[in-house]
N, C-alpha and C positions, 0 to 999 in steps of 0.2 A: 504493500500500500504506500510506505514511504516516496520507493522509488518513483512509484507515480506521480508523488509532490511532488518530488525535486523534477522531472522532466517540466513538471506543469510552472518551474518557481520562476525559468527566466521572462515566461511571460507575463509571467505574472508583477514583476519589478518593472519600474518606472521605467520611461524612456528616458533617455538623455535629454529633451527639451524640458520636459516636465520637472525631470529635477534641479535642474536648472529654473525652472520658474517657480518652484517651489524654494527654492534658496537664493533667490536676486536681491539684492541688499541683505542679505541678513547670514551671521557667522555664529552667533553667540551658540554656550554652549544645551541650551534647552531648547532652541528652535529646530522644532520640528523640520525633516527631510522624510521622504520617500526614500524606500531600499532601492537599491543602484545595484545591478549585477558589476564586478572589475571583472571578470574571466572565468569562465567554466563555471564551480561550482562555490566559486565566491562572491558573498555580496558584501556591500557597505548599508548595516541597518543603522547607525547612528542618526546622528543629528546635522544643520547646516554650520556646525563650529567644531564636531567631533567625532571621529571615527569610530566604528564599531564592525567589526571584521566576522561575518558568519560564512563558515565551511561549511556542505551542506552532503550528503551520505547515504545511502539505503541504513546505515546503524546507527545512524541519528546526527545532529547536527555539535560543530565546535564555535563559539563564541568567545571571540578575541577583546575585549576592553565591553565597556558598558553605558561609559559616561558618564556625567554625575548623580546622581540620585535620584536629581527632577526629571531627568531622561532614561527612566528606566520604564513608564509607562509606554515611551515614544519607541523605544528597542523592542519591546514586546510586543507593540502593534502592528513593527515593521515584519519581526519575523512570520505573525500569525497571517500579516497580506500577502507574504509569499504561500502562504498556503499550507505553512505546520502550525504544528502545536506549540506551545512554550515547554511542556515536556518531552518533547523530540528532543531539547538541548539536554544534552549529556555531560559534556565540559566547557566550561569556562576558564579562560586563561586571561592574562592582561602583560601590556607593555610596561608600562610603571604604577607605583603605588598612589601617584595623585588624586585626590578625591574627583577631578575633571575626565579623569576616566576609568576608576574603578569603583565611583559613590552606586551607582546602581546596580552592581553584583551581587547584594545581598537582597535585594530584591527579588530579582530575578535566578538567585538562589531559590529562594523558597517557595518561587513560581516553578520552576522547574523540576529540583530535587537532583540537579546537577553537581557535579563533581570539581573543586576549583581548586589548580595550581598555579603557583607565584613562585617566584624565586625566592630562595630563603633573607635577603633582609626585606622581601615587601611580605612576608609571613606574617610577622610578627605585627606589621602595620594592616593588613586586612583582618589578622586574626583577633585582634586588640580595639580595634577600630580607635587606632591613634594617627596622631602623625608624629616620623621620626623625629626628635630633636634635635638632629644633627643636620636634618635635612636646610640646604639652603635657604628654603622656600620659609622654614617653620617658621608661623606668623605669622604666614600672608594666606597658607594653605588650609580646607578644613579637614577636619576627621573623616577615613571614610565608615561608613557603616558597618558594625563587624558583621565577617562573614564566616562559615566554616572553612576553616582551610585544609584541604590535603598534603601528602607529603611534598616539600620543599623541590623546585624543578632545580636538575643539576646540568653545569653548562653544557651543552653538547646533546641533551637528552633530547630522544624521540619520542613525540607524544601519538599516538595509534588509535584514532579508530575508524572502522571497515577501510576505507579503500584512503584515508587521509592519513599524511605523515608526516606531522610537524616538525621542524628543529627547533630548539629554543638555545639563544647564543646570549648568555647576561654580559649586559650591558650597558652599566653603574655611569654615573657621571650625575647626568641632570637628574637625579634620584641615586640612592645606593641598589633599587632594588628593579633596574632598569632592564629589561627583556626584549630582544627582537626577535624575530618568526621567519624561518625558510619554509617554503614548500613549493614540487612542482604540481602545475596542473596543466590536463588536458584536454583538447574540447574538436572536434572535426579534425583529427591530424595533427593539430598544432600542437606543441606543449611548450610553458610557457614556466621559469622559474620566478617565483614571486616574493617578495620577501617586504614585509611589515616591520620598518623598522623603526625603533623608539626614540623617544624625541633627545637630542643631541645637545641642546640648549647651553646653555652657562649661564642662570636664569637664577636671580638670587631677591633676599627681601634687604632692603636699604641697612648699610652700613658691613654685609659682608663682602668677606674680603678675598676670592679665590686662591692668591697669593697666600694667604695666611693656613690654607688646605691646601698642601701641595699633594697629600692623598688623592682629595678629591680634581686636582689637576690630572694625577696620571691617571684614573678611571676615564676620564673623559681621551686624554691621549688614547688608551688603549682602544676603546672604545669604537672611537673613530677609525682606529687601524679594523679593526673587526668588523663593523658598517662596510668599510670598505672593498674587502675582502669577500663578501655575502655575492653568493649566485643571485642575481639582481636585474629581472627582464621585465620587472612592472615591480615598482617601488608603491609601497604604502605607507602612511604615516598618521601618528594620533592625531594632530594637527591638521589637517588637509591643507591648509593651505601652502605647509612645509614642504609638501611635495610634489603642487600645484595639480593636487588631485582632481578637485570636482571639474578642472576644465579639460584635465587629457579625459577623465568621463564622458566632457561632453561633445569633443570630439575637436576641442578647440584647440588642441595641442596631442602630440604622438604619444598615446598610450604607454608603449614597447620602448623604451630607453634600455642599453645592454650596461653604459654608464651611469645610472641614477643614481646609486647607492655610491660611488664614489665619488659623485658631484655633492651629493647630502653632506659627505664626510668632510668633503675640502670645503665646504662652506661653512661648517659647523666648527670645522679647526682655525677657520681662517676670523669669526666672529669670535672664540675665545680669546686667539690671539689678540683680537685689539682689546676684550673685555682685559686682560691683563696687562696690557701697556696701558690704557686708560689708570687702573689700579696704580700702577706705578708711576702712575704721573702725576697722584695725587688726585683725580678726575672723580668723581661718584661715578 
């Protein structure tokens, strides 16, 4: 029966104009979007300021990020317009622990009865429903909602289910408990690798000081070395507009970049860089 949703789901997802006119002017992160298929048996059910990554399966469906909390109704109507259940989701994973895209997971936990792994430091932050104290942001970000948490994802691990085969490669920086996502997909012949990857940022709450975390400097170095390095033939990102998603969707710009993830990287090292010469200049 499943199978027959997912044939029936790319029809079922918005056309490109439509999402597009459902998202003109507006970014924020509880404004409602229509699900967007990106390739084969991936959709974008988030909102028009935040992504939300559904894998889609004869053995049920994987959900990547959530959004924030106000967007958890918005997630759950998107998947049910493709034509499943909210119990068809099985797993739930996320890019990083910010409440802007993992506040809605425990919602949609307990709509589902799904299974959800994080990397082991956004563990303790989804499992506690805190925010880390160490984190950059803390002070500007909120708690997310505790959720149950499964066992802690280890770098390199394969997440499995029916015919989907996640990689998860941690990727600490603009969070400690930062996650990006390999996987290929394929649709009429083509196969295409795609990779979801985590926001890259140097993104902090007024008076710190990167320079003064030289920890959190080489996380983000390494980081970017590993972003860059990722099989990378349609880039996704939490952010969409980091990785000028909604317009390669809409057909406004070339889907298929074999460079995007390296581009992300060197632009992401290349914005730390002046964040720390700024810093050493004495600059806010």
């Amino acid at each position: 029966m499943l199978a027959a949703v997912i044939a029936a789901a790319a029809l079922a997802a918005a056309s490109p104009a439509d999402h597009a006119s459902a998202c003109r002017g507006k970014d924020g992160w509880s404004d409602p979007a229509p699900p967007i298929r990106i390739f084969a048996n991936a959709y974008n059910v988030g909102t028009c300021g935040i992504a939300a990554v559904l894998l889609t399966d004869p053995a049920g469906l994987v959900l990547i990020d959530a959004g924030p909390a106000s967007a958890a109704p918005i997630v759950q109507r998107n998947i049910e317009a493709l034509g499943y259940k909210i119990t068809d989701v099985k797993l739930l994973l996320a890019t990083h622990e910010h409440h802007d895209h993992v506040g809605g997971l425990a919602a949609l936990q307990k709509a589902s009865g799904a299974t959800l792994r994080v990397s082991p430091a956004a563990t303790p932050v989804l499992a506690g429903g805190i925010v880390d104290p160490n984190d950059p942001q803390f002070g500007l970000i909120e708690a997310p909602p505790a959720a149950r948490v499964g066992p802690p994802l280890a770098d390199g691990e394969v997440i499995r289910l029916g015919r989907i085969a996640l990689t998860a490669h941690l990727t600490p920086g603009h969070s400690a408990g930062g996650t990006s996502w390999t996987w290929r997909a394929c649709e009429g012949g083509r196969c295409r690798a795609i990779a979801y990857a985590d926001s890259l940022s140097a993104v902090s709450r007024d008076g710190y000081r990167f320079l003064d975390h030289p920890e959190r400097v080489e996380a983000l170095n390494r980081s970017f070395d590993t972003v860059a390095g990722l099989k990378c033939d349609i880039l996704v990102t939490p952010h969409p507009i980091a990785s000028n998603l909604f317009a390669r969707l809409h057909g406004e710009a070339p889907l298929v970049n074999g460079r995007a993830c390296k581009t992300y990287a060197a632009t992401a090292r290349a914005n730390l860089a002046k964040r720390l010469a700024e810093e050493r200049a004495g600059r806010p």
